[in-house]
C-alpha positions as CSV (number, residue, x, y, z in Angstrom):
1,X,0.0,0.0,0.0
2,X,1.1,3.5,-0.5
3,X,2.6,5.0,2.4
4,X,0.6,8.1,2.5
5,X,-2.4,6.7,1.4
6,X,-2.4,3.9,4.6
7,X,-2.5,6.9,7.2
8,X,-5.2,7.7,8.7
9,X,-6.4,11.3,8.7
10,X,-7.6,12.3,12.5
11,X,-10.5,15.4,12.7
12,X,-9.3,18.0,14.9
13,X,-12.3,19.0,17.4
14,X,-14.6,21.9,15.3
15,X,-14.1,20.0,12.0
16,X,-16.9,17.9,10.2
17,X,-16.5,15.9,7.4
18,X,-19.5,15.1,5.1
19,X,-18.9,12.0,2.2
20,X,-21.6,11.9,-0.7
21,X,-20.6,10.0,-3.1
22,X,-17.9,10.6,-4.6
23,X,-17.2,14.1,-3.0
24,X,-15.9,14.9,-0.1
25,X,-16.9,18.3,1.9
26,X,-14.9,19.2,4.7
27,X,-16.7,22.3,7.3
28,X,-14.4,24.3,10.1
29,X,-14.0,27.3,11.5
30,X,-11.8,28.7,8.8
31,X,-14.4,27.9,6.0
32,X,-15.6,24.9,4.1
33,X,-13.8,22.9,1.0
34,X,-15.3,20.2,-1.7
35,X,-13.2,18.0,-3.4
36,X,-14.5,15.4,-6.3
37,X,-12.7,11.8,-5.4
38,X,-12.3,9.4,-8.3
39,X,-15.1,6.6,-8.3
40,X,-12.6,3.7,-7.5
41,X,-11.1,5.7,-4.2
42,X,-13.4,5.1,-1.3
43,X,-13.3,6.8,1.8
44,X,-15.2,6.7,5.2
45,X,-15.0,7.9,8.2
46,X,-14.4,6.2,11.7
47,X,-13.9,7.1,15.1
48,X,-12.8,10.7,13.9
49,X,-11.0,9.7,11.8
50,X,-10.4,9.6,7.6
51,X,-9.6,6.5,5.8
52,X,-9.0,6.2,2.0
53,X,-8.8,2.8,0.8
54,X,-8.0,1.3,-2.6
55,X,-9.8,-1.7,-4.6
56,X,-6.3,-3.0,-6.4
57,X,-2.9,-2.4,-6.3
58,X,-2.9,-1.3,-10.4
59,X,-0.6,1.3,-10.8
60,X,-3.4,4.5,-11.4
61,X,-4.8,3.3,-8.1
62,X,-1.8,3.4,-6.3
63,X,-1.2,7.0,-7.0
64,X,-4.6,7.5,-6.7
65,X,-4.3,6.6,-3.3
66,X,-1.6,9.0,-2.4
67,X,-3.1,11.5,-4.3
68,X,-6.3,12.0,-2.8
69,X,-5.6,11.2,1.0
70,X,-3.4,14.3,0.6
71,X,-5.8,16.6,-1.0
72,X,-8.4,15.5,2.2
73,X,-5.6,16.2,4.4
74,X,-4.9,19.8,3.0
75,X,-8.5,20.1,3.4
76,X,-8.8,19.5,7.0
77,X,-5.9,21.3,7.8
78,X,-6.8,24.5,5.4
79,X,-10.4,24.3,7.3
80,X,-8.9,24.2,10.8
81,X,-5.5,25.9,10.8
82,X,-5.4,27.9,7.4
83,X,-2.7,27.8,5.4
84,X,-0.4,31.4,5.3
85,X,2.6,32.3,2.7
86,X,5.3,35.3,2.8
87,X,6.7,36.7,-0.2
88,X,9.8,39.4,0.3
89,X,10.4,42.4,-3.0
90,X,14.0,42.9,-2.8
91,X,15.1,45.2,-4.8
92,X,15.4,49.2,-5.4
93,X,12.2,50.9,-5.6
94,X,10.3,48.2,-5.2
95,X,6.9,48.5,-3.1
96,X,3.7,46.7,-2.6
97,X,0.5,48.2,-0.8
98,X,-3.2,46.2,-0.9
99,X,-6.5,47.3,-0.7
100,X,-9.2,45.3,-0.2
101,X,-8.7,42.4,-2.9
102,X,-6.3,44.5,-5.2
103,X,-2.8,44.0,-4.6
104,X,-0.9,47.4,-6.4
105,X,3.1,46.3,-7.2
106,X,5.9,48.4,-8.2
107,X,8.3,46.3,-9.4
108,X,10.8,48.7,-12.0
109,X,8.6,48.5,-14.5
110,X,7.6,51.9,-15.9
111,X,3.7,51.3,-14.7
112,X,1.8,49.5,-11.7
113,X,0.7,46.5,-11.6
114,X,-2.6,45.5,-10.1
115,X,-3.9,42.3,-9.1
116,X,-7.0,41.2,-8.7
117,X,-7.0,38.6,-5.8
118,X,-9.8,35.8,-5.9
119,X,-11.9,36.2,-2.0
120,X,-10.5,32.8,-0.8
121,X,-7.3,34.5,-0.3
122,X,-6.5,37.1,2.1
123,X,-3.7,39.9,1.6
124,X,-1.7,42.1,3.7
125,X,1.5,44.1,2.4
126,X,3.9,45.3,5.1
127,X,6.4,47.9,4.6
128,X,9.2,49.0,7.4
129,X,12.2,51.2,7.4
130,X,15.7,49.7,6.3
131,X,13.3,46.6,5.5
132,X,12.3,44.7,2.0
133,X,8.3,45.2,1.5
134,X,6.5,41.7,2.3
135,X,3.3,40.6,1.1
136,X,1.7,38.2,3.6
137,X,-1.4,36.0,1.7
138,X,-3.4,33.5,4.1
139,X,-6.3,31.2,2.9
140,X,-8.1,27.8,3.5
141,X,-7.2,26.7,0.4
142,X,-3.4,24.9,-0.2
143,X,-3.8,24.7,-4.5
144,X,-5.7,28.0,-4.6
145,X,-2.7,30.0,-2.2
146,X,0.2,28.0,-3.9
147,X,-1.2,29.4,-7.6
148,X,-1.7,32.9,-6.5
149,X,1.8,32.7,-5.3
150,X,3.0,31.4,-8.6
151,X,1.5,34.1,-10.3
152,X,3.1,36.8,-7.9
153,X,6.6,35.6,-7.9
154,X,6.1,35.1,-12.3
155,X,5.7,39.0,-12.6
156,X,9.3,39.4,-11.3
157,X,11.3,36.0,-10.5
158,X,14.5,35.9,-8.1
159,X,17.2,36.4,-10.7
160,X,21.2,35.1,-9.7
161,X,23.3,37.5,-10.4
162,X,22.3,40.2,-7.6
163,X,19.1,38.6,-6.2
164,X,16.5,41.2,-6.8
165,X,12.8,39.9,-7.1
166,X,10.2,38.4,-5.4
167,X,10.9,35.7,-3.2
168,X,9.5,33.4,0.0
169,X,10.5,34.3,2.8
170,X,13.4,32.2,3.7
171,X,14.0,31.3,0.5
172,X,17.8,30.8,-0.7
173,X,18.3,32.0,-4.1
174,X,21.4,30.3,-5.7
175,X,23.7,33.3,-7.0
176,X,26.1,33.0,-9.7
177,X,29.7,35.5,-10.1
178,X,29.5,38.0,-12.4
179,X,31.8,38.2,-14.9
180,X,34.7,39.9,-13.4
181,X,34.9,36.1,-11.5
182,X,35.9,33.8,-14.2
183,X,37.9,36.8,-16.2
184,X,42.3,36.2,-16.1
């Protein structure tokens, strides 16, 4: 059996977990997620807790398996605890402010650039003194945060020669010598 796909998911206390089907709905106090579940995956839930079980051991099933016990996991833990990314502009000039659903970046271009954030996510942009600006996004939702994320960081990516972009917090961006380095 797969690894992940053998352990059982436990409910934290506030969470309920309703099975129809072939979808899975997962309520809590941070909001409340559906996920489809392919017909051959069964789940059911025991003694507060998840299981996902498999009918073969054919290869789609077994990453099937995996798959999906992951994506209920996300879900109870998105629906319990939320799920909270950093993202750090380094560089000159650069500046981020939100309101609302819009996040406004300045990013060297010669224009703005606005972004329309879906009302899953949540965004705050922090600015201090001496500090690189940070946007701080927080949703329910794992897939839906991690693509917003993507999207951010595509409009100006970590590049290795001085490291200006935007970044994760914590993030180590390889850096290359310029060409003075290699130059005898």
């Amino acid at each position: 059996m797969s690894r992940i796909g053998k352990a059982p998911i436990e409910i934290p206390a506030g969470v309920t977990v309703k099975i129809d089907g072939n979808k899975v709905t997962v309520k809590g106090p941070k909001g409340e997620l559906t996920q489809e579940i392919h017909s051959d995956i069964n789940v059911k839930v025991e003694d507060n807790h998840i299981i996902v079980t498999r009918p073969t051991d054919d290869r789609e099933h077994r990453a099937q398996h995996g798959l999906y016990r992951a994506l209920i996991h996300n879900m109870v833990v998105g629906v319990s605890t939320g799920y909270r990314k950093e993202m750090e502009l380094v560089g000159v000039g650069y500046r981020a402010t939100s309101q609302g659903q819009v996040l406004e970046l300045a990013l060297g271009f010669s224009h703005a650039i606005f972004i329309k954030l879906p009302p899953e996510v949540k965004v705050e942009a922090k600015t201090e003194r001496n500090k690189n600006p940070l946007i701080i996004l927080e949703s329910d939702n794992k897939q839906l945060l991690g693509q917003v994320c993507a999207k951010i960081r595509s409009l100006r990516k970590p590049e290795p020669y001085k490291g200006k972009g935007i970044k994760f917090v914590g993030e180590i961006i390889r850096r290359k010598s310029g060409k003075s380095a290699g130059a005898k």
